[in-house]
Structures are given as structure tokens and as C-alpha cells.
N, C-alpha and C positions, 0 to 999 in steps of 0.2 A: 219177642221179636227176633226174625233169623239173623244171621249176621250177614252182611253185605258187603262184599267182595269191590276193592276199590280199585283197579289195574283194570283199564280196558281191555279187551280180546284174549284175557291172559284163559287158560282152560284148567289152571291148579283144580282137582278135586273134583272137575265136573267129568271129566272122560274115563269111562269106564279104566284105565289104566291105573297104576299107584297113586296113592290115596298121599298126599302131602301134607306138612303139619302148616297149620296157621297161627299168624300173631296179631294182638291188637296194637295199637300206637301207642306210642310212650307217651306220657305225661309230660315230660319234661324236654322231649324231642320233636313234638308234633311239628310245629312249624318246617324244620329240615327234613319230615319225612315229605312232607304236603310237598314240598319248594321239587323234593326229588323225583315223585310220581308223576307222571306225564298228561295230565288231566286237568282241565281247567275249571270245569264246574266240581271239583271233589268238595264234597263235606263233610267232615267227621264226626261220628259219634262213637257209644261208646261198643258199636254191634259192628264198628267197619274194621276188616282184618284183611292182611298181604300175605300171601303164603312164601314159601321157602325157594321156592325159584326165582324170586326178587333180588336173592342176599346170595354173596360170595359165600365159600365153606368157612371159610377164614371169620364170618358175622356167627353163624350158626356152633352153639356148644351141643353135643350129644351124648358126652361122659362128665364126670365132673369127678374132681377127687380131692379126699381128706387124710388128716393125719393123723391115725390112732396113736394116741399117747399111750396108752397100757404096753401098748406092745414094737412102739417105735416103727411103726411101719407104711407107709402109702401106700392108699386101697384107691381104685379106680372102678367108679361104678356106673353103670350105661343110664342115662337116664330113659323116662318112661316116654316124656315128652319133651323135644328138644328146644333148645332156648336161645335168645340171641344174648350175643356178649353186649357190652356196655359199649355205648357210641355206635352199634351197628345202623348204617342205613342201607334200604335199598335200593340195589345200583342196575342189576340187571332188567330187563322188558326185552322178552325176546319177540314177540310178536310186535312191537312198537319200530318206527325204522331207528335204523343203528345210532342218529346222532344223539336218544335218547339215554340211550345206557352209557353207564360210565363203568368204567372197573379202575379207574384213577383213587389213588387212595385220599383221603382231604391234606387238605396242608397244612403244614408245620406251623407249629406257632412261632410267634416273635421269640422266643427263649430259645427254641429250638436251632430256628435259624440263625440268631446270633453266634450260636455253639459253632455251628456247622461253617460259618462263614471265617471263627478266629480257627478253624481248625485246616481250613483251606490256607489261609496266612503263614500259621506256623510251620505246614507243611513246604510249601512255594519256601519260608523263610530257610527251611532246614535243607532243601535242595539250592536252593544260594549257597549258601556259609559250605555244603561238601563240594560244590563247582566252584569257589573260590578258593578253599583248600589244596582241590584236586591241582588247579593252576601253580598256586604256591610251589608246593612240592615239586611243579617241575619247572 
């Protein structure tokens, strides 16, 4: 069966111009790619694929590189066909209107945020404590 192209109006691969790579759905991501595509009747099987003008550069690996133990050294090797990173989703539709694309990165989690929120504090606390210094002193 051929594979069936899920992005409405998208032209990856049919126009005579460069030929783009494509990917199938994760297993384990489906739901957040479906949620991300701009389609309402989508349904996926195992022959539906998005190609590479979906995903920021930042989604997409093209090299990948290892550590030769013998000889201590990092070798960087061009892959054949290019892959997405872990957690990538597609953000871009450029033939869809604009409100559909996002290039906003997902959000933080609760640990994160918490990090991020005691570190606003201690900063705000440590600009207190040198402006009540600064006063002291004079």
C-alpha cells in the first residue's frame, strides 16, 4: 500500500523540485502529533507520513556522532537518512493560515518551573540584601 501524506495542501515530494525526507508517527507520540496537524478527519495508519518541512531544524538530526574508545576520539558521521530527535513535533504548515503553525517551544514542566520561579526569588532576594547594603554604607 503507498504511503499517504497527512498535511493538507502541503506539496513536500510532489513538485518536481527537491525531493524531502519523510517520517512515520511515533508510537508513543501519536496523539500530540494528531492534536498538532491541522485536520480534522486525519486517521492514522501505519503508511501515514509528514515530511521535513513540518519540523523546525532544531527537530530534525542529519549527523550523529560516536566515541571511539581505541583511539579516544569523536567521529561525526552524516547520516544517510535524516531522523527526528526525541520529543520532536510538527510545528510548521506553511500553506495552512498562520494561526496554525506554531514555532513556540512546549512548556516547562512543574520541576522546571519551580526551579525557575526559586531562582527569580533568590535573584530579586540578592538585588534587596546589595540595595540595602548599598544604603547602609552610606
Amino acid at each position: 500500500m503507498p504511503n499517504t501524506y497527512c498535511v493538507a495542501n502541503c506539496r513536500g515530494n510532489y513538485d518536481a523540485g527537491n525531493k524531502v525526507a519523510v517520517f512515520s508517527f511515533p508510537k508513543v507520540e501519536e496523539l500530540k502529533w494528531i492534536q498538532a496537524i491541522p485536520r480534522i478527519d486525519l486517521v492514522v495508519t501505519k503508511n501515514t507520513k509528514i515530511c521535513e518541512k513540518h519540523f523546525t531544524d532544531d527537530d530534525i538530526e542529519r549527523v550523529t556522532t560516536f566515541y571511539k574508545e581505541s583511539t579516544g576520539e569523536t567521529l561525526i558521521a552524516k547520516l544517510k537518512k535524516p531522523r527526528l530527535k526525541e520529543g520532536a513535533t510538527p510545528k510548521i504548515f506553511p500553506h495552512c493560515p498562520s494561526y496554525l503553525s506554531s514555532t513556540r517551544v512546549a512548556r516547562d514542566g512543574p520541576e522546571v518551573r519551580k526551579l525557575n520561579l526559586e531562582e527569580q526569588h533568590l535573584h530579586k532576594a540578592i538585588a534587596e540584601s546589595l540595595l540595602t547594603k548599598e544604603q547602609y554604607d552610606n
